[in-house]
N, C-alpha and C positions, 0 to 999 in steps of 0.2 A: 544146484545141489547144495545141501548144508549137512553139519554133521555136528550132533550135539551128543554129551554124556547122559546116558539113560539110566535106568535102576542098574545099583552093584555094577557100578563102571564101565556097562557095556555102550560102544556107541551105536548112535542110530546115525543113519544117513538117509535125508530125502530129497529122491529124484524126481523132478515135476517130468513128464512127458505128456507128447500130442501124436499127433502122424506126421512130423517132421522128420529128417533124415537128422539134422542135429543132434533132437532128442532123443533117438532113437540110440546116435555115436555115445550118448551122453550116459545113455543106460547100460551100453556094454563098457565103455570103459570104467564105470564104477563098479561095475561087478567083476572085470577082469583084476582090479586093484582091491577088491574087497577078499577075494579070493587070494592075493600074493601077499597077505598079510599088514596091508596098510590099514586095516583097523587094529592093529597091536593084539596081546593075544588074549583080550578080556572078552574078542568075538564082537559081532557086529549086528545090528539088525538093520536091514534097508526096509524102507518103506516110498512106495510106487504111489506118485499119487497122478491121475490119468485125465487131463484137460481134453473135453467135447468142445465142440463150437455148438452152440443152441441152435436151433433149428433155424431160427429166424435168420441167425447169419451164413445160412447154406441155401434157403431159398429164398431167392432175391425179388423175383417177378422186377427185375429192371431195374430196382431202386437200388443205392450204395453208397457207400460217403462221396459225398459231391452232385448226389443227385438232387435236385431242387423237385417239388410238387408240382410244380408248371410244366418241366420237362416230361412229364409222366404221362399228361393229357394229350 
């Protein structure tokens, strides 16, 4: 999470998220504190930015870190 001064003093906050239960903790508790007024009272914008795994690292056909080319045949 970071939080920077945006135009006419508002801040921004951003939250990186995936399908972890982490990030998931990570998004509501910024938004629980962005709501109770810890962005001060110039308002705030959050912005979601949403990390995929590429395809290739979801299907593996076998291979993975530690798999050598020899093991494959």
């Amino acid at each position: 999470m970071a939080a920077a001064e945006g135009e006419q003093g508002k801040t921004v906050v951003v939250v990186g998220v995936d399908d972890s239960e982490h990030s998931n903790y990570a998004l509501e508790w910024t938004m629980q504190h962005l709501a109770s007024g810890m962005a001060g009272s110039g308002g705030a914008e959050l912005v979601i930015v949403h990390a995929k795994p590429s395809p290739s690292s979801v299907v593996g056909f076998g291979a993975g870190p530690g798999t050598s080319p020899a093991s494959l045949n």
